[in-house]
C-alpha positions as CSV (number, residue, x, y, z in Angstrom):
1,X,20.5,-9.4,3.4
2,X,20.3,-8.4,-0.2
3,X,16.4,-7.6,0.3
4,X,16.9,-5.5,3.4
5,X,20.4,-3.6,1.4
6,X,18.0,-2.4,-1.1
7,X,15.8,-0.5,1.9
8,X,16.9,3.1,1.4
9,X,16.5,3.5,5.0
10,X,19.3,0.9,5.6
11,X,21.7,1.9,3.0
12,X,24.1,3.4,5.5
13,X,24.0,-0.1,8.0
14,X,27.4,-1.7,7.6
15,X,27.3,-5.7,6.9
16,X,27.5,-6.5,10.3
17,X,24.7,-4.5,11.4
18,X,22.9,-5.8,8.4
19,X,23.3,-9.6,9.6
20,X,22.4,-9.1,13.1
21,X,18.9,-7.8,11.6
22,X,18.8,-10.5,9.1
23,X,19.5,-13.5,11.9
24,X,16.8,-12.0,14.6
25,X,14.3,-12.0,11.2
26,X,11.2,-14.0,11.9
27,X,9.9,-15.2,9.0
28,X,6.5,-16.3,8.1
29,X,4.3,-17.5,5.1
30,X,0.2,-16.5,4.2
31,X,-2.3,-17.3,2.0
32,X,-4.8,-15.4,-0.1
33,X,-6.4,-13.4,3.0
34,X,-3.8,-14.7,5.6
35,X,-4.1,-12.5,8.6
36,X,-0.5,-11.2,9.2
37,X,-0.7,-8.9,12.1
38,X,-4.5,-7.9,13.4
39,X,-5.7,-4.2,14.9
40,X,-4.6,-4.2,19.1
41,X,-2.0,-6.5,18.5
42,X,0.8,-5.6,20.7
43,X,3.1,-3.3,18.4
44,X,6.6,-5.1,19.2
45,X,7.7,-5.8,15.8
46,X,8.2,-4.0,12.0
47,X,7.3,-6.1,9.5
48,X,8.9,-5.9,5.7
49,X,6.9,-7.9,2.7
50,X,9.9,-10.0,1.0
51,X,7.3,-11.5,-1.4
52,X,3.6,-11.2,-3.0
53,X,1.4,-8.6,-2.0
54,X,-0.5,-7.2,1.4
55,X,-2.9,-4.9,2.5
56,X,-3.5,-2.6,5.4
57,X,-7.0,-2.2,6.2
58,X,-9.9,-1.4,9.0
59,X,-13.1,-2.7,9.2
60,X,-15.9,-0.7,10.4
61,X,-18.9,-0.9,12.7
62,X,-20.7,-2.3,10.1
63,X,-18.3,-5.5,8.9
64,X,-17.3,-3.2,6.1
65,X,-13.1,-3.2,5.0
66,X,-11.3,-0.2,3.8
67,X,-8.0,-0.7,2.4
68,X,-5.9,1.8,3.5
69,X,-2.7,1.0,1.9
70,X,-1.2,-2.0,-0.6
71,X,2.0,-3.6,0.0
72,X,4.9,-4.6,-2.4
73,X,7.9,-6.7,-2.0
74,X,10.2,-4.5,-0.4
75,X,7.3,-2.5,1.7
76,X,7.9,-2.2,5.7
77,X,4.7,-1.5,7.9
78,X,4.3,-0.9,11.8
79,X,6.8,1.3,11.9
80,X,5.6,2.9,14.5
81,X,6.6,0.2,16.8
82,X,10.2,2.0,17.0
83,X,8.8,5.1,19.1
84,X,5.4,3.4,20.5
85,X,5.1,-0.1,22.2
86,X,1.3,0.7,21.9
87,X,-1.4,-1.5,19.5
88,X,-1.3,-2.2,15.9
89,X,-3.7,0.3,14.4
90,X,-4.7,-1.8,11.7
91,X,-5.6,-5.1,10.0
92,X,-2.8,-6.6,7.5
93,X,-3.9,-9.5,5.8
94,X,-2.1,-11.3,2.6
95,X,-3.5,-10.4,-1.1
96,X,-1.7,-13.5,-2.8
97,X,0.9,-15.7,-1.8
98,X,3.2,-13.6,0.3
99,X,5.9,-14.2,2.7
100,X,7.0,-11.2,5.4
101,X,9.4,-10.8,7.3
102,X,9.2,-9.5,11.3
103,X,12.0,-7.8,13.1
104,X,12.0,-6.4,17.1
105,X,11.5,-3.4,17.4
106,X,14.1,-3.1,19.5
107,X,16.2,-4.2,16.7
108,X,15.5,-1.0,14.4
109,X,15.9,1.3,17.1
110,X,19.6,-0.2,17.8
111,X,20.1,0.1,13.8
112,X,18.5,4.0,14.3
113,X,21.2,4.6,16.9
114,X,24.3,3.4,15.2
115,X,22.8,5.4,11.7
116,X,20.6,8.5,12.7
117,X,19.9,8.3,8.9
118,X,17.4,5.5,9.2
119,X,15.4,7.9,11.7
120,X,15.0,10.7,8.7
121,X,14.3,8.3,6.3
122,X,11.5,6.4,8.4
123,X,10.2,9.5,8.8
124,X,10.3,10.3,5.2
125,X,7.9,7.6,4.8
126,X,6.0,7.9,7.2
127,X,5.1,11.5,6.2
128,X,4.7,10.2,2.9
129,X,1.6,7.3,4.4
130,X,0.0,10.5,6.3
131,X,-0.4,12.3,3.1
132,X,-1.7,9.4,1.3
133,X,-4.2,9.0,4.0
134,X,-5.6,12.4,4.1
135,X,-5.8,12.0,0.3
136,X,-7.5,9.3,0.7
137,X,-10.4,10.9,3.2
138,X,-10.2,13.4,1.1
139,X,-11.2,11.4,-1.8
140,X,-13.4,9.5,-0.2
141,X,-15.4,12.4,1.3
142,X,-15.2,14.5,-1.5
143,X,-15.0,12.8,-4.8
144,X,-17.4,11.1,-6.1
145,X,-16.8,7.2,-7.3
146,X,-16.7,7.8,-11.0
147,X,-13.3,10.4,-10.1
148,X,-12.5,8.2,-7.4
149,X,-11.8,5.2,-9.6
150,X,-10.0,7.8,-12.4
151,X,-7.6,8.5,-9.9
152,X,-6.3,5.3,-9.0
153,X,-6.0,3.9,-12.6
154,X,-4.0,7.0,-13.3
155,X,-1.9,6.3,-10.1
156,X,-1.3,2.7,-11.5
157,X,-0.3,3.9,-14.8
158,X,2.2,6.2,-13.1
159,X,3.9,3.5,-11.1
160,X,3.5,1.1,-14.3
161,X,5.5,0.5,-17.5
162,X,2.3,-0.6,-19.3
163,X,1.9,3.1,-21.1
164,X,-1.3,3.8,-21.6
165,X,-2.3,0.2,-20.6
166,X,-2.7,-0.6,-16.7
167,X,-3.3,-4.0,-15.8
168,X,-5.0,-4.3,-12.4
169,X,-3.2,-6.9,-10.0
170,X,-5.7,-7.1,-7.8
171,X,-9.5,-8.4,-7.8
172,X,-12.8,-5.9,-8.4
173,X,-13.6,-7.0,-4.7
174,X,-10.3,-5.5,-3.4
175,X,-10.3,-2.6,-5.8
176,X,-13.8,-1.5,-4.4
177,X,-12.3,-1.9,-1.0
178,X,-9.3,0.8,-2.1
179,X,-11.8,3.5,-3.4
180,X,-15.0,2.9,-0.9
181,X,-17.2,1.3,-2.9
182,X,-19.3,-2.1,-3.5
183,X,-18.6,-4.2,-6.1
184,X,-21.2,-3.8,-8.2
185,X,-20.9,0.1,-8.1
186,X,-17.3,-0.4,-9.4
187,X,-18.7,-2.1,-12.1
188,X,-20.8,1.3,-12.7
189,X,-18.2,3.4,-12.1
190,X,-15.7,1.7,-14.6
191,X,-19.1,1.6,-17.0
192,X,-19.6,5.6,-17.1
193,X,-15.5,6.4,-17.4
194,X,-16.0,3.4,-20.5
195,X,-19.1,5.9,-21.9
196,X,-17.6,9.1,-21.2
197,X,-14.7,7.4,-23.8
198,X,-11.7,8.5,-21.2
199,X,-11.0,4.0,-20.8
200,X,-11.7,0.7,-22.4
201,X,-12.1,-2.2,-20.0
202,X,-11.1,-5.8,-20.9
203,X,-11.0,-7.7,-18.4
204,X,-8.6,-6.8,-15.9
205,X,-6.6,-4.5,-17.8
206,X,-7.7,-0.9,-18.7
207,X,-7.0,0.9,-21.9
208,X,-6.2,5.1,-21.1
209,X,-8.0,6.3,-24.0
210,X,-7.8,10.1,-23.1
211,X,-5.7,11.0,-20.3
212,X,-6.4,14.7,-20.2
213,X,-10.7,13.4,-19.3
214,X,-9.2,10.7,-17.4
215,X,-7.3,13.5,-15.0
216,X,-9.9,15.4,-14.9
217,X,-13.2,12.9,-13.9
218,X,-10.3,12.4,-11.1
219,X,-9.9,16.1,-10.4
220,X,-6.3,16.5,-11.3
221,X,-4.4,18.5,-13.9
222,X,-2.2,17.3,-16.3
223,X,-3.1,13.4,-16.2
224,X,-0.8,13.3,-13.1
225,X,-2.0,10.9,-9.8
């Protein structure tokens, strides 16, 4: 209940309301690389991380992964199960010890229906994931590694309270998966930001030495991501 009150999207459900979604709530546990809900599945639930971290992600022709998106406590995904009973377009798979909750999706549309407000502010998000995908094909099209790699430790930073320090939550093997690369060019791509002097790398955390380089290896203006 307290979880699903702090959704933006179900801030205007009255407690009753709240409940009914909170007792129809399948809940289930996965490991490191759990699959949670695999590409074709039958899209007939929405699914909200209540703890640890997950991924969206498709795999090529070639075995390769691309993560699409990453998943905090708190994140919904297949929320296109509300409007289409079609396939899950993607992989989701556990990062850590996580724990997700599944709802109908029959249950969200009643929820939509009694509060047109959770329609807008699904769609909000939604919106928000499309741009974040084109970005990302964007990127990954465009941009070479080296910017690549910029961008997404200045994104970090921005989400972060870590000032000019981001610590990286998530393996090198899962970072090269966000950004399109190997592992091993990571570690070359992290190298060259390290000699241009824009970042110090220790380990998994990564010191911003000059933010205004920093934005612009990525592209940006203004050391914004």
């Amino acid at each position: 209940m307290v979880l699903l009150r702090s959704l933006p999207f179900f801030g205007g459900l009255d407690e009753a309301r709240l409940a009914r979604l909170a007792a129809g709530a399948v809940v289930s546990r996965h490991g490191p690389g759990g699959i949670i809900a695999a590409r074709d599945d039958a899209g007939e639930a929405f699914y909200l991380v209540a703890s640890g971290r997950a991924k969206l992600y498709q795999i090529g022709p070639d075995g390769r992964e691309q993560t699409l998106y990453v998943l905090g406590p708190g994140e919904p995904f297949c929320l296109c199960s509300l409007v289409d009973a079609g396939e899950f377009p993607a992989f989701a798979a556990a990062l850590e010890e996580t724990r997700v909750l599944a709802f109908p999706a029959k249950a969200l549309a009643e929820a939509a229906k009694e509060d047109p407000q959770v329609l807008f502010d699904l769609l909000r998000l939604m919106c928000r994931r499309l741009k974040q995908s084109m970005a990302m094909v964007e990127s990954l099209a465009l941009v070479p590694l080296s910017g690549r790699v910029a961008g997404f430790v200045l994104h970090e930073a921005s989400r972060g309270l870590g000032g000019e320090t981001v610590r990286l939550t998530i393996s090198h093997r899962e970072l090269a998966k966000i950004v399109g690369a190997t592992p091993e060019a990571l570690s070359r791509a992290f190298k060259k930001l390290a000699e241009a002097g824009v970042v110090a790398v220790r380990g998994r955390e990564v010191d911003i030495l000059d933010r205004a380089g920093l934005a612009a290896e990525a592209g940006l203006a203004g050391g914004e991501a």
